[in-house]
PADRENNU-912752 format. One record per residue: residue number from 0; residue in one letter; x, y, z of N, C-alpha, C, O in turn. Coordinates in pm, whole numbers, plus 50000, padded with zeros to 5 digits. Example, Ala and Ser with C-alpha at 12.3 -4.5 7.8 and 13.67 -1.06 7.14 Angstrom:
! PADRENNU-912752
nr rest n.u n.v n.w ca.u ca.v ca.w c.u c.v c.w o.u o.v o.w
0 a 51319 49431 50780 51230 49550 50780 51320 49670 50780 51424 49668 50846;
1 s 51285 49775 50708 51367 49894 50714 51290 50003 50787 51341 50114 50804;
This chain:
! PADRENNU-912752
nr rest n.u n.v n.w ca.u ca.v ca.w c.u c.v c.w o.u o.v o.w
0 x 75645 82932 13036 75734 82832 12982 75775 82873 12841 75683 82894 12761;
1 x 75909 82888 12796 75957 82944 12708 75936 82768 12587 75925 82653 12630;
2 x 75936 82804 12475 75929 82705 12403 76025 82737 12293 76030 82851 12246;
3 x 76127 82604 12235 76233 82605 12190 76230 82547 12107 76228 82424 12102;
4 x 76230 82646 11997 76224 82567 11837 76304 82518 11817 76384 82607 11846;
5 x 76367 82433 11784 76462 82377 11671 76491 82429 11551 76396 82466 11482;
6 x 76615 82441 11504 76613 82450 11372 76675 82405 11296 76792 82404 11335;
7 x 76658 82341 11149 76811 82312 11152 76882 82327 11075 76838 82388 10977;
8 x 77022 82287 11071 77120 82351 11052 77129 82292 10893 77116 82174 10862;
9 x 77149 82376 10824 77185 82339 10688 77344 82273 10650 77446 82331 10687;
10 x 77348 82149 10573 77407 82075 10547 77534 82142 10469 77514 82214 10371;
11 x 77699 82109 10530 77748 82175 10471 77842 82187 10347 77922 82274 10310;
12 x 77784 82019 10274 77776 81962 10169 77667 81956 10060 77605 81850 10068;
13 x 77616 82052 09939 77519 82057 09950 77477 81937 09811 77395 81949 09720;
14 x 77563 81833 09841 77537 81719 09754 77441 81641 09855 77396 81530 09826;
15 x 77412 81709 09979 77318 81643 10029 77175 81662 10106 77102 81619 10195;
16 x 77193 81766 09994 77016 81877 10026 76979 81735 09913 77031 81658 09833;
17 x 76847 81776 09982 76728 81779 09901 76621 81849 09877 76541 81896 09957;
18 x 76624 81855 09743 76506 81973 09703 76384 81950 09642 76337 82023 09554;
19 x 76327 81843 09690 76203 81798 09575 76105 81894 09619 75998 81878 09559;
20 x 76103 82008 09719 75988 82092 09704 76040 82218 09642 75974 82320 09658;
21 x 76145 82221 09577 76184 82334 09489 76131 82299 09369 76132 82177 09360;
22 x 76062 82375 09229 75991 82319 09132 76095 82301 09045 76185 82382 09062;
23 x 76114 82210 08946 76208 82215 08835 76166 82273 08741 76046 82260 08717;
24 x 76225 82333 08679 76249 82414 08544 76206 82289 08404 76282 82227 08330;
25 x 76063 82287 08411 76035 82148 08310 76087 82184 08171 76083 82092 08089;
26 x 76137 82305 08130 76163 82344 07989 76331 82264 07997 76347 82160 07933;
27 x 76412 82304 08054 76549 82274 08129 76525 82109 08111 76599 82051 08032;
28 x 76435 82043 08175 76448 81904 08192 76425 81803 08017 76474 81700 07972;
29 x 76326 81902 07969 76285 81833 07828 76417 81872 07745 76473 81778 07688;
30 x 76471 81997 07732 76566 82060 07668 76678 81925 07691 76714 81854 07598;
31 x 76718 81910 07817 76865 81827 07862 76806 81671 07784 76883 81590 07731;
32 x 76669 81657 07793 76660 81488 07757 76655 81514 07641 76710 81416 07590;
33 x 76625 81584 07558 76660 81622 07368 76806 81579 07345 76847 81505 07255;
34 x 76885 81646 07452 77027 81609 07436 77078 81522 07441 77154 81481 07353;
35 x 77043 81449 07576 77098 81351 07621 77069 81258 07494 77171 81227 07432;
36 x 76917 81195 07431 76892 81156 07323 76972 81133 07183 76982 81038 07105;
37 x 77049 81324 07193 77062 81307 07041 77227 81264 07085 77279 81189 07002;
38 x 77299 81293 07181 77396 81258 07192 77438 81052 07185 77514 80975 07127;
39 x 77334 81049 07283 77304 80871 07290 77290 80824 07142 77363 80733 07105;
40 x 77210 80874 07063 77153 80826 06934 77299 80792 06873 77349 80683 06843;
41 x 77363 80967 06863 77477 80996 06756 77573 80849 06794 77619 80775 06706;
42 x 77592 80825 06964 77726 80711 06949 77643 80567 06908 77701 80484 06838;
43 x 77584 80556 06930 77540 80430 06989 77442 80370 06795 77456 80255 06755;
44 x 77363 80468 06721 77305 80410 06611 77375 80528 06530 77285 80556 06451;
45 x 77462 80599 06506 77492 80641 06381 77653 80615 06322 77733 80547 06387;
46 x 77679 80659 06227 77839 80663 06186 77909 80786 06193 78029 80806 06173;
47 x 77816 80870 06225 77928 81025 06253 77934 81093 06097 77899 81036 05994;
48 x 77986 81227 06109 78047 81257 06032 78146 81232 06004 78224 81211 06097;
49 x 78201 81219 05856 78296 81129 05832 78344 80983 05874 78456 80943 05845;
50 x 78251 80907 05945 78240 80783 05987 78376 80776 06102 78477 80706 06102;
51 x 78319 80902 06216 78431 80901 06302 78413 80843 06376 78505 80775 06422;
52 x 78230 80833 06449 78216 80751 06521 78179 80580 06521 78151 80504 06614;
53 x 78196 80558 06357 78201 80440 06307 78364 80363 06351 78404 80248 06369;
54 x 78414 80481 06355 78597 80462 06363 78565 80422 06533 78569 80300 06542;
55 x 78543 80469 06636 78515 80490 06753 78496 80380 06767 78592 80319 06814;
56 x 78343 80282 06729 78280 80196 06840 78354 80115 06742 78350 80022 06822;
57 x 78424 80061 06633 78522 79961 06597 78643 79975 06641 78693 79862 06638;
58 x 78752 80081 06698 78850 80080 06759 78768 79992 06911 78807 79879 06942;
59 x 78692 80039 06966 78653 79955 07090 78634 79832 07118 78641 79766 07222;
60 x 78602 79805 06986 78579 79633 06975 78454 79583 07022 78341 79631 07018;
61 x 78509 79450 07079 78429 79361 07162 78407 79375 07309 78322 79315 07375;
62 x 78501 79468 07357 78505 79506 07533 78454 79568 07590 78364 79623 07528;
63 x 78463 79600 07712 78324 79657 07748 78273 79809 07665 78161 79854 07640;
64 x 78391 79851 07643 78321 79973 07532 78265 79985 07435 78204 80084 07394;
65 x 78287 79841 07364 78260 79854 07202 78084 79775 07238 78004 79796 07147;
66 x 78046 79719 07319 77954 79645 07391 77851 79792 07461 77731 79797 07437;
67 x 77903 79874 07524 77822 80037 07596 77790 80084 07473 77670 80097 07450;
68 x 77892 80121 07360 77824 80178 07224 77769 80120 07152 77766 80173 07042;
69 x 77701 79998 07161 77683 79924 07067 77498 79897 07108 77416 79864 07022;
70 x 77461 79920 07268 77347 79918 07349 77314 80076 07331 77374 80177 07369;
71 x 77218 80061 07272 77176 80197 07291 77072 80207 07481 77099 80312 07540;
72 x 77026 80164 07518 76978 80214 07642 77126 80152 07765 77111 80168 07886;
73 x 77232 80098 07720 77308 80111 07828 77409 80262 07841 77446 80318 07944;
74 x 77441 80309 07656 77449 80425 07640 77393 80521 07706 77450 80621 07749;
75 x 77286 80495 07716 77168 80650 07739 77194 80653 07927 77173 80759 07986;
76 x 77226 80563 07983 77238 80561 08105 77356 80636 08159 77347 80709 08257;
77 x 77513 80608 08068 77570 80695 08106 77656 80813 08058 77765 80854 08099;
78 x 77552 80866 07931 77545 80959 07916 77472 81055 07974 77497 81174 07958;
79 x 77374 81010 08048 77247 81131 08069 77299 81122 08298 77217 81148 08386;
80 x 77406 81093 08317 77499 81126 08445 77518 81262 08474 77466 81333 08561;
81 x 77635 81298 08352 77731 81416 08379 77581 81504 08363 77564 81556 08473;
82 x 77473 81539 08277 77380 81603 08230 77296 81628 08376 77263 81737 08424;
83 x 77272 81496 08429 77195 81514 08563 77242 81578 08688 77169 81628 08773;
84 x 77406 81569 08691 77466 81660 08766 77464 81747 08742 77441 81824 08835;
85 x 77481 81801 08622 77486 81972 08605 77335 82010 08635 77323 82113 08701;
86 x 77217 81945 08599 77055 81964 08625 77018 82000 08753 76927 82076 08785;
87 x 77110 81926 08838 77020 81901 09004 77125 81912 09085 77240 81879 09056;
88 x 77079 81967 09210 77126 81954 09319 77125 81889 09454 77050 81945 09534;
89 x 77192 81781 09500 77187 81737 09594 77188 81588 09530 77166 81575 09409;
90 x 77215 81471 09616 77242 81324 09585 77127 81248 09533 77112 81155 09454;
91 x 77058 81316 09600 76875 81250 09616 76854 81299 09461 76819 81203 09393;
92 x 76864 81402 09395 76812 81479 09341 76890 81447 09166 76837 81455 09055;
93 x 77017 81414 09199 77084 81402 09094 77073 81177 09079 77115 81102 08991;
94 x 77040 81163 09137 77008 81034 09113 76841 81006 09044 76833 80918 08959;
95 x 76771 81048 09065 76643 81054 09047 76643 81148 08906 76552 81119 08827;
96 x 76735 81261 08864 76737 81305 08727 76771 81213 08663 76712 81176 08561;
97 x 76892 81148 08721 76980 81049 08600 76901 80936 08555 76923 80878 08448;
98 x 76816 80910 08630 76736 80778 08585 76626 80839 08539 76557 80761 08474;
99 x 76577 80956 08547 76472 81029 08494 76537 81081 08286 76465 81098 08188;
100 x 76619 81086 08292 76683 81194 08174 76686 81011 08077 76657 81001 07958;
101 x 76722 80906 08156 76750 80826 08081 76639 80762 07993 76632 80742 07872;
102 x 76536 80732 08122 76441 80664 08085 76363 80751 07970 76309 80696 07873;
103 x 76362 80911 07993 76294 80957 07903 76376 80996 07731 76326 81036 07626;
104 x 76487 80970 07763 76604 80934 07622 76533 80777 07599 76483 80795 07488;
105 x 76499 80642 07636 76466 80564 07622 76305 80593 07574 76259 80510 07496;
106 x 76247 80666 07600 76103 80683 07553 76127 80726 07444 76068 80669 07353;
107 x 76205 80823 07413 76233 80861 07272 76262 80796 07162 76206 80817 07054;
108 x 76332 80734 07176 76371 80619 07166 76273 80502 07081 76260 80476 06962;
109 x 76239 80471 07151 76121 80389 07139 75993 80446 07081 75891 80379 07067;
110 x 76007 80599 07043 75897 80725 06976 75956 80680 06823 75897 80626 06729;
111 x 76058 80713 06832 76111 80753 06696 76175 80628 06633 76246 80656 06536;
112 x 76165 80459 06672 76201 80391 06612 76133 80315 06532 76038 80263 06590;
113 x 76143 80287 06418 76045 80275 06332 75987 80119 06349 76077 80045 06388;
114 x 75873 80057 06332 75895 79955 06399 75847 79810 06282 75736 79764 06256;
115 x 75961 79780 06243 75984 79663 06165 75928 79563 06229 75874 79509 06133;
116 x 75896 79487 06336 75900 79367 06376 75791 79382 06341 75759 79265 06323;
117 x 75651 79477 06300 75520 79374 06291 75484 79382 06156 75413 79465 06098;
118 x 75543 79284 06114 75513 79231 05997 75464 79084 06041 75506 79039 06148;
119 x 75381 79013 05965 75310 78896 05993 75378 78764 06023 75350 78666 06091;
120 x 75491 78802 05936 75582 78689 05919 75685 78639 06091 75736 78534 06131;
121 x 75671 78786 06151 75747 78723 06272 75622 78689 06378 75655 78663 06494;
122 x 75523 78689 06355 75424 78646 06472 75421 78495 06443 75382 78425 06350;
123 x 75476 78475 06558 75435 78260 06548 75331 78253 06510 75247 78338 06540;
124 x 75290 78098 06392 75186 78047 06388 75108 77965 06483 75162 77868 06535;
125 x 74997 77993 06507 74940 77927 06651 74809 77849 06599 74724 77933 06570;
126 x 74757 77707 06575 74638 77684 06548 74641 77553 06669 74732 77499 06731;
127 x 74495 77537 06667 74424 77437 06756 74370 77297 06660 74286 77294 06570;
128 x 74434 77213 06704 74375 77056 06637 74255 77048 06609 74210 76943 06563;
């Protein structure tokens, strides 16, 4: 009895491989979230050189743009897109960077922000009768 492997046929879109047993390039992944970071930072908390991007998120206003630059983690979401496409291959793969590149632009984030709120004065006073 002859026995008949299967095999199969590779997809001829390859936005729809998946490769999670291919290893990623972890230098590549930290390198792109440095970016994604400093790019997110530059629109979203600085004024630019020459206060261009000060010019930027006030031409935008109040609408949904001047509102994306104005959030720094709604920023970081879609900036760190185009970055995850160029990173990965396949749908599976470039979805799972993009929320990967973001969250870790959001850790940074949250590394490097200095943190004012604990001062005593904003902790409610709490006593018992």
């Amino acid at each position: 009895m002859d026995s008949v492997r299967l095999q199969r046929q590779p997809m001829p879109c390859s936005l729809f491989r998946i490769n999670f047993l291919i290893p990623m390039n972890i230098s590549a992944f930290l390198i792109t979230a440095l970016a994604v970071w400093r790019i997110t930072h530059l629109l979203a908390k600085e004024d630019g050189p020459f206060d261009i991007i000060f010019t930027l998120r006030k031409t935008a206003g109040n609408g949904f743009w001047g509102k994306l630059l104005d959030c720094f983690y709604c920023c970081s979401i879609w900036i760190a897109l185009p970055f995850a496409i160029g990173l990965s291959d396949g749908l599976v793969n470039i979805f799972v960077n993009w929320l990967a590149l973001s969250g870790a632009t959001c850790l940074l984030e949250q590394a490097t922000t200095q943190k004012n709120n604990r001062n005593n004065n904003d902790i409610p006073e709490y006593t018992e009768d």
